[in-house]
C-alpha angles and dihedrals in degrees: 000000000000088000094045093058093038093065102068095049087044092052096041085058082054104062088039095058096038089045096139112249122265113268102251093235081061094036091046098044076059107059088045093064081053094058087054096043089053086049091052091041084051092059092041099059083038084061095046094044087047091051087047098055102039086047081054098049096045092038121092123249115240096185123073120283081239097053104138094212124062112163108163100069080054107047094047094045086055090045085047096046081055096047101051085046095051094044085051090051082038096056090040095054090237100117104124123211096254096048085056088054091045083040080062099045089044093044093061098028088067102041093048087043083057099061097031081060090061093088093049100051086041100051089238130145101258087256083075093067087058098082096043111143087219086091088083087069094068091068090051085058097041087053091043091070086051076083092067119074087224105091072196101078095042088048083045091057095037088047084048098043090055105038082044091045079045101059089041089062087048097053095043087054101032097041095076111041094190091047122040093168098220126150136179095196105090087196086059089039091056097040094048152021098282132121128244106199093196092054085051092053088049096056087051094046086050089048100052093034080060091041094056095036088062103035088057092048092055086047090056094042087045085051092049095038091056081058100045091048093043104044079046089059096046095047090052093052090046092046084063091066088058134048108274086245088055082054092044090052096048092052091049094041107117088203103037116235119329123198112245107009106134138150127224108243128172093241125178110217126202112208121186136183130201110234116226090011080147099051095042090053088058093048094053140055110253092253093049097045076054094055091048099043086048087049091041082048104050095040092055084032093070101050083055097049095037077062098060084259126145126211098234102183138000105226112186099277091349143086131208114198135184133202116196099027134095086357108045117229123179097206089037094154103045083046087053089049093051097049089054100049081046087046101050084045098059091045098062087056111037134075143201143207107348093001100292118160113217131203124210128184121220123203111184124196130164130198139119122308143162113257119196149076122321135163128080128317089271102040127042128178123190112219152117117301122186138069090272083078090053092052086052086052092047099041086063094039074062106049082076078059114046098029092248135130106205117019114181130184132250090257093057098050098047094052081044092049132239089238101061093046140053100231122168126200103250093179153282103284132177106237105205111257098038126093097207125052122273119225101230127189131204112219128197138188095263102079120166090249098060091046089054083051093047089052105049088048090059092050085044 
């Protein structure tokens, strides 16, 4: 039976001791958070030491003009002098582990030297400082280190405010051997300068019950602050695997994400195609090929985007974008018209790589689909759903057909409008899977809009 019940415990050490490391970009965004929490810290005790000294200059002085002894100015110049050294380190990010520790045990040294001096500037037996109401002050600065994400610091200044109230009692019983002061009568304790040992006891349990109350509250936010920062990580780098409106809805979303919930939306959707991809994956070395497909990526990627368009999906060497969902855009077709012509021009200029020069083919369609999650109940995926995204994909399959670079359907330039563009009817071709004929248009970069454009520059 012992070593039964010495397993668990054994293997619970166990996990504790083998719990992975923090990643450093977690472990980093936390201390972060730290390095704000000391700064804030910095102006906090600024703001005591500056009560403390304004309630010293407008309150009245009980001792004698000629008392040799006046501690508090000192004490609370040299507590200044600190402060304003340990804001500066805070603020430049130079406040090393061990200062913030010294910071602690200073802290409360001084607080607990200035009460222990009130005998001292009051002509009083030590006993009298006793029953100063500055002990309160120790829990301000217990609670001031909750602040902090560390439950160390607040146990460090609740260990250093009883072992210092400890040896104030000590010295008060121990200083004078013919007298020790010590009472049992709490009407003679509270009418003199006696000391009642129980009331003593009461102040340190109070310190350390605060102390551990605390100290287990900042485990368990660490704990929860380690999550939030994590999970916050995580999410930003998977939000990163879905358009940023597919993010936005998620985050808004009452019910989290269901499978299959979907609306039907007329969407125009952009698919292209990289020429030659076959022929450039055997040229290259497949890191290489990585580096030039995420280059080829990010420079189509940006005239969609500047459209009010969304990459809905990487396929291989080919992109499928949508425009009007999940971004709404009212002129969705004519903005899907103007990303590919971007996109064909910047094609003919720029390079990649070694200086390689790639080719793409667009074909552009718009009609009704169904746009939402689908997949299975652990896995979801936001896209596109209806036969209008397979004509996208067939009208650029056509462009190698028929020698052309953007095809778009008869839906999409009419919701463009003929007007704007300078479509030409390519034909009346049989997209596989249709029964009856599709109207297709050839596009080029010369649309009527940028000749207008062109022509009001040269009167310019």
């Amino acid at each position: 039976m012992p070593l039964a019940l010495k397993i668990p415990w054994k293997a619970k050490l166990t996990r504790l001791r083998q719990r992975p490391p923090l990643p450093e970009r977690v472990a980093n965004r936390i201390q972060q958070q730290e390095d704000r929490s000391e700064i804030l810290v910095g102006w906090i005790q600024m703001a005591v030491v500056t009560g403390f000294l304004l309630v010293y200059l407008v309150s009245p002085k009980t001792f004698s003009d000629d008392a040799p002894f006046r501690p508090v100015p000192w004490v609370l110049a040299v507590y200044l002098a600190f402060t304003l050294l340990r804001l500066f380190l805070a603020h430049r990010l130079k406040l090393p582990v061990w200062l913030r520790y010294v910071s602690i045990v200073i802290d409360m040294s001084l607080l607990l030297g200035l009460i222990w001096s009130f005998h001292l500037q009051y002509h009083q037996p030590p006993s009298f400082y006793l029953k100063a109401p500055t002990l309160l002050y120790v829990f301000i600065f217990i609670a001031l280190r909750a602040l902090n994400f560390d439950a160390r610091k607040v146990l460090t200044a609740g260990a250093v405010a009883v072992i210092g109230w400890i040896l104030l009692v000590a010295y008060v019983i121990t200083v004078d051997s013919r007298d020790t002061m010590i009472t049992r009568d709490y009407v003679t304790y509270m009418t003199s300068n006696s000391v009642l040992l129980g009331a003593e006891v009461d102040k340190v349990i109070a310190i350390l019950v605060v102390t551990g109350v605390l100290g287990f509250a900042i485990m368990r936010n660490r704990r929860l602050l380690t999550f939030a920062v994590t999970e916050s990580e995580t999410n930003q780098d998977l939000a990163r695997f879905v358009p940023e409106e597919v993010a936005t809805l998620i985050k808004a979303s009452d019910e989290g994400v269901q499978l299959g919930t979907g609306e039907p939306r007329e969407v125009t959707m952009l698919f292209l195609d990289l020429e030659g991809f076959t022929s450039l994956s055997e040229r290259l070395a497949p890191a290489e090929l990585v580096r030039t497909l995420n280059a080829f990526y990010a420079a189509v990627a940006e005239p969609v985007m500047r459209h009010e368009g969304v990459i809905d999906q990487f396929q291989g060497d080919a992109i499928l974008a949508t425009f009007n969902a999940p971004r709404l855009a009212k002129d969705h077709a004519a903005n899907a018209v103007h990303a590919a012509i971007e996109i064909q021009a910047l094609l003919k200029t720029k390079t990649f790589g070694d200086g390689l020069t790639l080719r793409a083919r667009i074909g552009i369609n718009t009609g009704v689909v169904i746009y939402g999650s689908i997949g299975t109940p652990d896995r979801l995926g936001y896209t596109v759903i209806g036969d209008e995204v397979n004509v996208a994909s067939r009208l650029e399959a056509l462009n190698k057909e028929y020698g052309t670079a953007i095809i778009v359907s008869d839906q999409t330039r009419d919701l463009a409008g003929p007007e704007r563009f300078a479509f030409e009817l390519l034909d009346e071709a049989l997209v596989r899977g249709r029964t009856t004929p599709t109207r297709i248009y050839k596009l080029g970069e010369a649309t009527v809009e940028t000749k207008e454009v062109t022509r009001d520059t040269l009167r310019g």
